[in-house]
N, CA, C and O atoms as a MOPAC input file, in Angstrom:
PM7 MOZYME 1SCF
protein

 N     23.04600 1   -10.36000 1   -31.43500 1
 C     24.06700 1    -9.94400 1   -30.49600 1
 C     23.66100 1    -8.64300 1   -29.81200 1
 O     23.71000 1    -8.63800 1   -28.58200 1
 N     23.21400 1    -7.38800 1   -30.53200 1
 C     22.65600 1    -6.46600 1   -29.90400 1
 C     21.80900 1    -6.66700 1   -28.85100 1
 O     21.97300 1    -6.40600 1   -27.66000 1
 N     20.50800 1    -7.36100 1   -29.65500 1
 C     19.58900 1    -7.75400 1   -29.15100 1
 C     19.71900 1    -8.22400 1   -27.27400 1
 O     18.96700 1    -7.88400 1   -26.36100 1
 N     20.65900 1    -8.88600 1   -27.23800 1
 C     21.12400 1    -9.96500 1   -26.12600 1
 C     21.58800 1    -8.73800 1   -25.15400 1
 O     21.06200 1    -8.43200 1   -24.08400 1
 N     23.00400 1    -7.94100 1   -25.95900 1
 C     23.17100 1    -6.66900 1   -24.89700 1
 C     22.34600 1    -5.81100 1   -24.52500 1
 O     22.54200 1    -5.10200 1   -23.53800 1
 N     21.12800 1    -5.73800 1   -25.37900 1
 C     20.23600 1    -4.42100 1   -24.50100 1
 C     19.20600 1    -5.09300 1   -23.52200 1
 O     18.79000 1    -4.59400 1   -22.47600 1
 N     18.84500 1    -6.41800 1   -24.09300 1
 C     18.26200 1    -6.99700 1   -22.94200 1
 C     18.50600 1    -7.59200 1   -21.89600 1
 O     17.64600 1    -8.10200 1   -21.17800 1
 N     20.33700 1    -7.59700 1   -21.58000 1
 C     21.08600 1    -7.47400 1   -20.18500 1
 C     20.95700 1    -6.05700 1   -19.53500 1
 O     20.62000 1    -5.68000 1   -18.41300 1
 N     21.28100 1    -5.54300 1   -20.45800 1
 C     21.37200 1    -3.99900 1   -20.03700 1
 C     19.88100 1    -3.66200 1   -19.24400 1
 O     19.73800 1    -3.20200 1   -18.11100 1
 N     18.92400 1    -4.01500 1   -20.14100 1
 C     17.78500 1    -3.70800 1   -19.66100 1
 C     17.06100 1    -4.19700 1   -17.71500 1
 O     16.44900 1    -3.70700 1   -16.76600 1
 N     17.79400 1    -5.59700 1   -18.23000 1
 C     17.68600 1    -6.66500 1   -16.99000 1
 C     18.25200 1    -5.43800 1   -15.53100 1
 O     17.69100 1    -5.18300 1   -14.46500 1
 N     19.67700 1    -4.87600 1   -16.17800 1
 C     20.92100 1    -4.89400 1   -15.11700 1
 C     19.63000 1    -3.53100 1   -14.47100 1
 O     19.24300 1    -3.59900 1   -13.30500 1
 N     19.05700 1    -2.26200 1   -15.54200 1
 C     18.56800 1    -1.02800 1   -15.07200 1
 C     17.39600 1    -1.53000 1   -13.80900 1
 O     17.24200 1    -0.81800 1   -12.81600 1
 N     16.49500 1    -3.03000 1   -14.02300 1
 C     15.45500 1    -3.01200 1   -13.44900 1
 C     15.88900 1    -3.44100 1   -12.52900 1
 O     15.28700 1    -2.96600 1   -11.56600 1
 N     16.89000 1    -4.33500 1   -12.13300 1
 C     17.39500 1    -4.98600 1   -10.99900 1
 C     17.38000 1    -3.75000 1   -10.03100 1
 O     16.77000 1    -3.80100 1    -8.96300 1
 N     18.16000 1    -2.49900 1   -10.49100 1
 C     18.54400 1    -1.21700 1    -9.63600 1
 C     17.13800 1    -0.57100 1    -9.22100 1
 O     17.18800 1     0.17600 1    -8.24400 1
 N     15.69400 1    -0.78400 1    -9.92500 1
 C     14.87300 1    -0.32500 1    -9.48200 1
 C     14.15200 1    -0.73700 1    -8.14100 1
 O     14.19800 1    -1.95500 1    -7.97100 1
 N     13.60400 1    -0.15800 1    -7.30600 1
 C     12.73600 1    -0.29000 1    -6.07300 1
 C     11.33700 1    -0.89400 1    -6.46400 1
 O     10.62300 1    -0.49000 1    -7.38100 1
 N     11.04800 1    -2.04400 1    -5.51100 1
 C     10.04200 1    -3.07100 1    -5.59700 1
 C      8.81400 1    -1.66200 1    -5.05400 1
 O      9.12200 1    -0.62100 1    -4.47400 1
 N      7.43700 1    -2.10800 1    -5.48500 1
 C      6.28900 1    -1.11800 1    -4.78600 1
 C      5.83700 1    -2.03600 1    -3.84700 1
 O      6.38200 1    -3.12000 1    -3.64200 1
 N      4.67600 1    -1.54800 1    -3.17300 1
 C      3.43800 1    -2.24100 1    -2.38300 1
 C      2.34700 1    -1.47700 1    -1.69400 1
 O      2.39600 1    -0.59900 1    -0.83100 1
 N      1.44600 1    -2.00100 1    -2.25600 1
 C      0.08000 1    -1.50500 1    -1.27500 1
 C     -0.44000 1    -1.74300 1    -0.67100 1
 O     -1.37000 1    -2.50800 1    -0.92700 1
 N     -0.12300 1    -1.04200 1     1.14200 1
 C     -0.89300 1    -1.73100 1     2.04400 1
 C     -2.49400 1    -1.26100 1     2.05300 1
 O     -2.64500 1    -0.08900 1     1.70900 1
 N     -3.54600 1    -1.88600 1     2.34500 1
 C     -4.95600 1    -1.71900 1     2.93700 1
 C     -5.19400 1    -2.19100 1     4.10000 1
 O     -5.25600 1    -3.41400 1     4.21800 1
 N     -5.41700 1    -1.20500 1     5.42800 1
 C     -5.73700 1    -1.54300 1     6.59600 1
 C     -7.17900 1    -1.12500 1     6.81500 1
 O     -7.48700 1     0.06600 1     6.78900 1
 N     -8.38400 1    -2.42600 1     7.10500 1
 C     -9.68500 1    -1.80100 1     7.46700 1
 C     -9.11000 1    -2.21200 1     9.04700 1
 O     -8.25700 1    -2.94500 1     9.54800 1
 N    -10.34500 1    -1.06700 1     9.55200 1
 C    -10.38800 1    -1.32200 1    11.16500 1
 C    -11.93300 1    -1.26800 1    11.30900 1
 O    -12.75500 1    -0.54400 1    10.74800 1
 N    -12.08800 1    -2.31600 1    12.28900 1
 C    -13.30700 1    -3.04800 1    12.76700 1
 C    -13.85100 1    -2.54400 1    14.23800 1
 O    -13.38000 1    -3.04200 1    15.26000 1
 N    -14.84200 1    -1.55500 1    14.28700 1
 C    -15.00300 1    -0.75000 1    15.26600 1
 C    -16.26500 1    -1.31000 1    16.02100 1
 O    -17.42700 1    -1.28100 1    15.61400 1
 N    -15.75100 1    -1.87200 1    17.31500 1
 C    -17.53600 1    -2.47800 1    17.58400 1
 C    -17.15300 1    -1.59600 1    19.49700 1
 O    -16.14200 1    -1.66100 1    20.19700 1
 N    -18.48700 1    -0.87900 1    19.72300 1
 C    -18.19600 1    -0.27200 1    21.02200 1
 C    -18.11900 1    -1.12800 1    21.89200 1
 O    -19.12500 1    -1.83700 1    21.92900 1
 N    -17.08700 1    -1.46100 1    22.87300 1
 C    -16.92000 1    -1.89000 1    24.32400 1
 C    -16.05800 1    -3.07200 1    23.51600 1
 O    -16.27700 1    -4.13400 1    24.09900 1
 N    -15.33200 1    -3.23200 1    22.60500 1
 C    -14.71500 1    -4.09000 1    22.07700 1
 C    -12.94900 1    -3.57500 1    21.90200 1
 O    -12.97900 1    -2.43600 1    21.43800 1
 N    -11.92100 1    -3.89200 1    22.05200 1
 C    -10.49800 1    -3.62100 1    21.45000 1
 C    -10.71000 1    -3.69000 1    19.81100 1
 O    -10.97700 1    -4.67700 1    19.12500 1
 N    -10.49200 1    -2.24800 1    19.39200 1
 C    -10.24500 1    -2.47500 1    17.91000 1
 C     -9.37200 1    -3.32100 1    17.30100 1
 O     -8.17000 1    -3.33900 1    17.56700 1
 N    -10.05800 1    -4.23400 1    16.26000 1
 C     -9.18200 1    -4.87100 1    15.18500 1
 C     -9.10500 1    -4.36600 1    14.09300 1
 O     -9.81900 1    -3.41200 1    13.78400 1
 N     -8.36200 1    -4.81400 1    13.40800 1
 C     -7.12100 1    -4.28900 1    12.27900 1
 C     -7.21700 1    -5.27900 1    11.06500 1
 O     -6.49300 1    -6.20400 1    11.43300 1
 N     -7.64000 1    -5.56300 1     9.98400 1
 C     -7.43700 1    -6.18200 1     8.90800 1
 C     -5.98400 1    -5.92600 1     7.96800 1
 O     -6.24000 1    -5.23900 1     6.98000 1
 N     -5.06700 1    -6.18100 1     8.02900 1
 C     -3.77700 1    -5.63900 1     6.77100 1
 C     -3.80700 1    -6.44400 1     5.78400 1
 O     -3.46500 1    -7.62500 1     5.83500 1
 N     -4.17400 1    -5.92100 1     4.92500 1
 C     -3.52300 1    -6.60300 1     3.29500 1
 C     -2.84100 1    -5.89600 1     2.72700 1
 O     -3.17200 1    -4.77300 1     2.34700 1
 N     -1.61900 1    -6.48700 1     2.53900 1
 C     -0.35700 1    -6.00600 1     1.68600 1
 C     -0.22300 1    -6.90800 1    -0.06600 1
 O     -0.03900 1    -8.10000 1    -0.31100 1
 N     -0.39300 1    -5.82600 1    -0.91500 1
 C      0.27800 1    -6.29300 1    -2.21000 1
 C      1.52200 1    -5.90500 1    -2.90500 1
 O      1.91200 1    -4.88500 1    -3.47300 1
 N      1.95700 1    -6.95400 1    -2.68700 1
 C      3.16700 1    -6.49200 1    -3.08400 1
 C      3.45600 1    -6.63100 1    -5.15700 1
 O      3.04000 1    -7.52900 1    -5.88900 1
 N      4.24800 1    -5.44400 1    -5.53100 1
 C      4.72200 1    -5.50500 1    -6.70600 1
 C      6.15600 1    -5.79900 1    -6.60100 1
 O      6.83600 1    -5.86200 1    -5.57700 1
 N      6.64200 1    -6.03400 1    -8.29100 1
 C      8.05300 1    -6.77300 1    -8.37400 1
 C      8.57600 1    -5.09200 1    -8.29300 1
 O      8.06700 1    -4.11200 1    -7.75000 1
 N     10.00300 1    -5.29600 1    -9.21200 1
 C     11.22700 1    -4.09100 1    -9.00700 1
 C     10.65100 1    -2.99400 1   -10.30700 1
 O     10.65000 1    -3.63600 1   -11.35600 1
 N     10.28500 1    -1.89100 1   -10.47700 1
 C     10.23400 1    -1.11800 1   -11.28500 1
 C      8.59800 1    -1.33100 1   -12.20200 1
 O      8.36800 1    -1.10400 1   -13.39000 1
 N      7.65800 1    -1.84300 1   -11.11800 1
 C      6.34100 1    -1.88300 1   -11.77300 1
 C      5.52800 1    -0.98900 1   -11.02700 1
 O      4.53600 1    -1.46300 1   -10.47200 1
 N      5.83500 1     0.52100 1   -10.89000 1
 C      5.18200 1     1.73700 1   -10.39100 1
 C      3.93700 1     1.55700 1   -11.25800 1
 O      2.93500 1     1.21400 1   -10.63100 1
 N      3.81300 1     1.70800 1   -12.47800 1
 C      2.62700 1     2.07100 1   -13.17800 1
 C      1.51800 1     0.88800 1   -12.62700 1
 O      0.31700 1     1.15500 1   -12.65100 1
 N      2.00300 1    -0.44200 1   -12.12800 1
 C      0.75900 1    -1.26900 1   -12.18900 1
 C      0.44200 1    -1.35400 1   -10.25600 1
 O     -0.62200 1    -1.80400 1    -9.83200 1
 N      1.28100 1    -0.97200 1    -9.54100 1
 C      1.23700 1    -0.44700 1    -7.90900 1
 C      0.31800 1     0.71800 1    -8.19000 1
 O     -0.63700 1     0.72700 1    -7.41300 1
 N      0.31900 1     1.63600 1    -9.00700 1
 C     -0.33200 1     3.11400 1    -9.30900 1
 C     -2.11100 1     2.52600 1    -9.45900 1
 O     -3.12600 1     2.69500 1    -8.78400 1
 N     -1.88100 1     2.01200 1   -10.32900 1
 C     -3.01400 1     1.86400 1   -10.95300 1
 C     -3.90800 1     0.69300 1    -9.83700 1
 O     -5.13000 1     0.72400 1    -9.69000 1
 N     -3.35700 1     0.11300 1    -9.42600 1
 C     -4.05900 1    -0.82600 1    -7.98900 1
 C     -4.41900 1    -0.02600 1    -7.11100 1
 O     -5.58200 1     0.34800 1    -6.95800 1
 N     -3.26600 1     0.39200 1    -6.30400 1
 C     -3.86800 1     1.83100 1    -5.73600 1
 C     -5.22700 1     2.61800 1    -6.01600 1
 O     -6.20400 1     2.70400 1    -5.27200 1
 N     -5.07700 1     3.04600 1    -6.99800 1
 C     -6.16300 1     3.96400 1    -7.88800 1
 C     -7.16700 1     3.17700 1    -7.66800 1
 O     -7.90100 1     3.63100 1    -6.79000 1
 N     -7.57000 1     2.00500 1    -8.17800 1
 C     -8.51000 1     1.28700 1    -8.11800 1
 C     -9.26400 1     0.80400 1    -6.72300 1
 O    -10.47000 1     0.65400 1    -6.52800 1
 N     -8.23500 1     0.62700 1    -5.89000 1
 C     -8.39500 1     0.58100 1    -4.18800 1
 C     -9.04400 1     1.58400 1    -3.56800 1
 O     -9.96000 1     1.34500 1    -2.78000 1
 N     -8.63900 1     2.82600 1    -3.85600 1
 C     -9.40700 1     3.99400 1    -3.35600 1
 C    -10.58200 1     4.23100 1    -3.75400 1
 O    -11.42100 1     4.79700 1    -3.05400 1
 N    -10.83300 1     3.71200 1    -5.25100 1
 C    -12.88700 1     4.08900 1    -6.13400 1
 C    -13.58300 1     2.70800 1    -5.44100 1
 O    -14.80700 1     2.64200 1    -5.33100 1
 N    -12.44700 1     1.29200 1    -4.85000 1
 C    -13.36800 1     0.68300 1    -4.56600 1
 C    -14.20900 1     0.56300 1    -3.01700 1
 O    -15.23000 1     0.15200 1    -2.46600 1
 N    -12.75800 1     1.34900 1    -2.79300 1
 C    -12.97100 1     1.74200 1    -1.07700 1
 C    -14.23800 1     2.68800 1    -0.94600 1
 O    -15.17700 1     2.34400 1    -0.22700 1
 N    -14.25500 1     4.07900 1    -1.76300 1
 C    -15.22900 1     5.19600 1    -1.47900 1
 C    -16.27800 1     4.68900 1    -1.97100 1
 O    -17.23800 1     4.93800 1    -1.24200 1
 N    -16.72100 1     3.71800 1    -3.42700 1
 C    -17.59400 1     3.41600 1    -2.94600 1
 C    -18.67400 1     2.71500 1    -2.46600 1
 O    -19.87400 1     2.95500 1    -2.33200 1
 N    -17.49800 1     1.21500 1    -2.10000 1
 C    -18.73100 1     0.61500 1    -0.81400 1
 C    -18.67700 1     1.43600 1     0.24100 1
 O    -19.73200 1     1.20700 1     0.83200 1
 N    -18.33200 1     1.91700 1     0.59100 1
 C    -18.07200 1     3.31100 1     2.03900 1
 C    -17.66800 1     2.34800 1     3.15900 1
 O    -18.50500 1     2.16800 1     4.04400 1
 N    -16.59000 1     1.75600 1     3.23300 1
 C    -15.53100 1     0.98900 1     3.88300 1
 C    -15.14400 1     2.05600 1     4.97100 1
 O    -14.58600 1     2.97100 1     4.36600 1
 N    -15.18300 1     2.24600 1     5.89200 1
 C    -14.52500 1     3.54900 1     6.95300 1
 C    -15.09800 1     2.68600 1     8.18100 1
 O    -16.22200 1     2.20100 1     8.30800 1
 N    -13.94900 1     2.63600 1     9.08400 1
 C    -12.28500 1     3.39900 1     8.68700 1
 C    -11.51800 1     2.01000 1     7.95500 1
 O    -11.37100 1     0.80700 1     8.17500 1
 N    -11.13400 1     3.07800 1     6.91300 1
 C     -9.75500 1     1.78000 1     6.24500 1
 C     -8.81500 1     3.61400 1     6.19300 1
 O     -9.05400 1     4.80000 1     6.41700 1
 N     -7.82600 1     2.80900 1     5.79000 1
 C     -6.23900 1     3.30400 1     5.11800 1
 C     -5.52000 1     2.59800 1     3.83100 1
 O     -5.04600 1     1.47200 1     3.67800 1
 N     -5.60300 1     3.39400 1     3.22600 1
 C     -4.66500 1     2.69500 1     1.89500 1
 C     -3.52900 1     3.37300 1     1.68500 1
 O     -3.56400 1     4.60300 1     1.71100 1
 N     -2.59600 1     2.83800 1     1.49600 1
 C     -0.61800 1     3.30100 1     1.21900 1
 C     -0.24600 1     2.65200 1     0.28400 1
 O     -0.43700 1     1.43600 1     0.29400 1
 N      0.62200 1     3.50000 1    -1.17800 1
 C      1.18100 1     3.07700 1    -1.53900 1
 C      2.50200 1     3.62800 1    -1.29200 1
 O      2.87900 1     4.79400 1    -1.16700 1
 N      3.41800 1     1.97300 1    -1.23000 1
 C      4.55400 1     2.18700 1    -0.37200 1
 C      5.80200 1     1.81200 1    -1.54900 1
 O      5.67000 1     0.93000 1    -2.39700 1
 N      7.22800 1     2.82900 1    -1.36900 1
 C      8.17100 1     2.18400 1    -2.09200 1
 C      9.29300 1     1.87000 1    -1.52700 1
 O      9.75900 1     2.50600 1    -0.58100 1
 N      9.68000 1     1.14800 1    -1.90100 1
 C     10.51900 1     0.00700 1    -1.29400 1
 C     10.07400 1    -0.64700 1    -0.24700 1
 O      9.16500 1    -1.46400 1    -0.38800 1
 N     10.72000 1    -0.36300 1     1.15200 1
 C     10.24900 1    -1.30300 1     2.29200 1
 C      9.29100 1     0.09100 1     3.19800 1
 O      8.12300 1    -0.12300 1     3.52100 1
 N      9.85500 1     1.23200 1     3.46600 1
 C      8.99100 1     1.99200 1     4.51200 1
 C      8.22200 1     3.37800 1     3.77000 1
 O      7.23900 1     3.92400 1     4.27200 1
 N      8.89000 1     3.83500 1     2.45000 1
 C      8.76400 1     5.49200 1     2.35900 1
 C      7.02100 1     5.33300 1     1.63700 1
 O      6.78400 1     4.48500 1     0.77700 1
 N      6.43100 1     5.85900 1     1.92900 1
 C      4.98000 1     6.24200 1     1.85200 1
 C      4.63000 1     7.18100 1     0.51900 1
 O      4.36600 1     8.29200 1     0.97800 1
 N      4.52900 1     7.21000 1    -0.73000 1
 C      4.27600 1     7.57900 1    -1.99500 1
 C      3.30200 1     8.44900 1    -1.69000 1
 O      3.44900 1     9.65100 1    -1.46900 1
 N      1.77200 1     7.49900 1    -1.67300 1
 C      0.70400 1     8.68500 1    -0.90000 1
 C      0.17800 1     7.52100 1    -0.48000 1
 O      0.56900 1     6.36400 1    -0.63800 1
 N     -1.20700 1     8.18600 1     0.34100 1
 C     -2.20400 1     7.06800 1     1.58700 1
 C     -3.47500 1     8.17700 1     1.25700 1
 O     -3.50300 1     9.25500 1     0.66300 1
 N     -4.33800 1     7.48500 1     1.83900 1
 C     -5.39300 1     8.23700 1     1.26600 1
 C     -6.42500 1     7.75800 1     2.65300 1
 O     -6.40200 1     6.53900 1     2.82800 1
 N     -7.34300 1     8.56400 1     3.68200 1
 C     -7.77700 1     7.71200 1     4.83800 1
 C     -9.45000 1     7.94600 1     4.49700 1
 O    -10.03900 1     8.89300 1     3.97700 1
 N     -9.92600 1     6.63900 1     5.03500 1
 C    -11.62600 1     6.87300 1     5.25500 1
 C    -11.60300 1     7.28200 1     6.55300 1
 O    -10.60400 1     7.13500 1     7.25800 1
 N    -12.73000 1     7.84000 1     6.97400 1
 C    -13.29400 1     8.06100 1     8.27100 1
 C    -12.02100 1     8.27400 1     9.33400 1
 O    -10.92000 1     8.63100 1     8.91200 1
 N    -12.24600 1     8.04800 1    10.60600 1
 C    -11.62300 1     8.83800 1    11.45600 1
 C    -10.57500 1     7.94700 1    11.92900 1
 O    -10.56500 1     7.57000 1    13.10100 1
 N     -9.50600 1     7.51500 1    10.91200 1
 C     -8.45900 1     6.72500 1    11.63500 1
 C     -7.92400 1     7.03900 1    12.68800 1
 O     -8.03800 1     6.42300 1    13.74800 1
 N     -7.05700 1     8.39000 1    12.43100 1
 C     -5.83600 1     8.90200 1    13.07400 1
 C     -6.53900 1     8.48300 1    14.72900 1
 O     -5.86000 1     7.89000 1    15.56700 1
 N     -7.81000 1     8.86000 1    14.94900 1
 C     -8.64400 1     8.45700 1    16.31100 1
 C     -8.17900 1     7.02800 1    16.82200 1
 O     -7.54900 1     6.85700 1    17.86500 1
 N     -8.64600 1     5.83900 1    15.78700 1
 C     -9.04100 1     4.79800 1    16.40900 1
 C     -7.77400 1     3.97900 1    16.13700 1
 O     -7.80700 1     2.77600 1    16.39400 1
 N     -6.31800 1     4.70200 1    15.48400 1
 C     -5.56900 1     3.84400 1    14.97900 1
 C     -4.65900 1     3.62800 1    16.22700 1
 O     -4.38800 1     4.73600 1    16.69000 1
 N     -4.00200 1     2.48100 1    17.05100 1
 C     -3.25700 1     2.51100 1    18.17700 1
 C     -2.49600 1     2.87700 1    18.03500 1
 O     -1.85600 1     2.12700 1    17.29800 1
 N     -1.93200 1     3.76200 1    18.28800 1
 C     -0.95500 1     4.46700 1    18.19800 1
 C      0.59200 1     3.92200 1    19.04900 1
 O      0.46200 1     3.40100 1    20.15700 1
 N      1.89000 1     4.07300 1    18.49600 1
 C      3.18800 1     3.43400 1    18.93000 1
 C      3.85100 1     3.34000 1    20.19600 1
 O      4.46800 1     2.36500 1    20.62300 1
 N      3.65000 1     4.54600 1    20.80600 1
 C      3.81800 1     4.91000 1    22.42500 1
 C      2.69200 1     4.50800 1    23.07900 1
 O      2.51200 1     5.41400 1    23.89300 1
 N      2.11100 1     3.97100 1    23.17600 1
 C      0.94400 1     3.74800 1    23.74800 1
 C      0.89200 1     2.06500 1    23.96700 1
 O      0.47700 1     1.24900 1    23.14400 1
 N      1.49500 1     1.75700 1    25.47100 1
 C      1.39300 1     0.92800 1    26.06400 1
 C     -0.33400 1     0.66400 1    26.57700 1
 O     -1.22400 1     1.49300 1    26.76600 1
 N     -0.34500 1    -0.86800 1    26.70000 1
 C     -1.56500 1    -1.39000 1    27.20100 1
 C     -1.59400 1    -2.31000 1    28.08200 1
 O     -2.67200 1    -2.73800 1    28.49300 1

């Protein structure tokens, strides 16, 4: 009977927790070409920070070192707020930016 209530209880705390995800954007730089954009998003369930953390972590040693640039890696919580990002090479340059009609 305990048993049953703490593992509702437990259920009810994770439900209230925020899902993670890690985006990886490489960008594909060829001169006289429109840059492309690769996105891979992984997404984690509700309250699995430690295993979003640790992907992350692993994303960045695997990024630096094949020497992948330019990429961007974010780990993100919930749907928009940005945890940390970490950039190769010279994004902020080549990334299109939002106001910027074409």
């Amino acid at each position: 009977m305990i048993k049953s209530i703490k593992k509702s209880v437990q259920g009810f705390i994770t439900s209230l927790k925020p899902t993670y995800a890690v985006e990886v954007d490489l960008y594909h730089v060829i001169p006289g070409v429109p840059v492309k954009s690769n996105k891979e998003r992984h997404d984690f369930d509700k309250g699995e920070f430690q295993q979003a953390k640790t992907f992350f972590d692993g994303a960045v040693v695997k990024t630096s070192d094949l020497k992948l640039a330019p990429a961007e890696i974010k780990l993100i919580k919930g749907k928009k707020k940005v945890l940390e990002f970490k950039h190769f090479g010279p994004v902020n340059d080549i990334r299109p930016s939002k106001g910027k009609r074409r």
